[in-house]
Phi, psi and omega in degrees: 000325193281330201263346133003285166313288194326292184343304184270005177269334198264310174301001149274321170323285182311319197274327184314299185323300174298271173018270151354298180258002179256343172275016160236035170242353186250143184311304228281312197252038193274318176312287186310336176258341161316297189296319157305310169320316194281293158033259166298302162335313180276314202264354153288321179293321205314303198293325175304320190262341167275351158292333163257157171342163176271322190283006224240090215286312210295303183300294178330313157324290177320313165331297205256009151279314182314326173282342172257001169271325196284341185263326151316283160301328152307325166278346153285332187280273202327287154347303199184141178283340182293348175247038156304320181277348145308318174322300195279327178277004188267340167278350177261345168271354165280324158305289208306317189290347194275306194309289203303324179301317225285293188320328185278000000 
C-alpha cells in the first residue's frame, strides 16, 4: 500500500516537472514558472535529502546543492535580465538533476 502511494507521489512529480520546463521555456508564463520551477526545485532537493540515510554525509550534499542551484538561478533571474537563459539552464539542471538523485 505504502509503496504504491510513493508511485503516485513520483508519477506526480514527474508531470509537475515536464510542466514545469515546458512553461518555462514559453515567453507568456515566464514569471510564474521561474518561481514554480525554484519551488519545485527546493522541494525536490528537500525530499532528496531527507530520503537518506544520516551516514550517507556526500549524497546529503549532493541533495541540498541541486536546491542552492534553483535559488541561484532565481536570484540570477531576479539581478539582470541579460542571464535569463542562464537564468533557465540552471533550473532545469537543478530539476531534472534532483528528480534523477531523488530517483536513484
Amino acid at each position: 500500500m505504502a509503496l504504491g502511494i510513493l508511485k503516485i507521489v513520483f508519477i506526480v512529480l514527474i508531470i509537475l516537472v515536464v510542466a514545469g520546463q515546458f512553461l518555462l521555456y514559453k515567453e507568456y508564463w515566464r514569471r510564474g514558472a521561474i518561481i514554480g520551477n525554484t519551488v519545485l526545485g527546493i522541494v525536490i532537493s528537500y525530499m532528496a535529502f531527507s530520503a537518506l540515510p544520516s551516514n550517507y554525509i556526500g549524497q546529503k550534499v549532493l541533495a541540498l546543492v541541486w536546491g542552492v542551484i534553483a535559488l541561484i538561478a532565481f536570484v540570477l533571474d531576479l539581478r539582470s535580465k541579460d542571464s535569463l537563459l542562464i537564468s533557465k539552464i540552471m533550473l532545469t539542471v537543478s530539476i531534472v538533476g534532483g528528480v534523477i538523485h531523488l530517483m536513484i
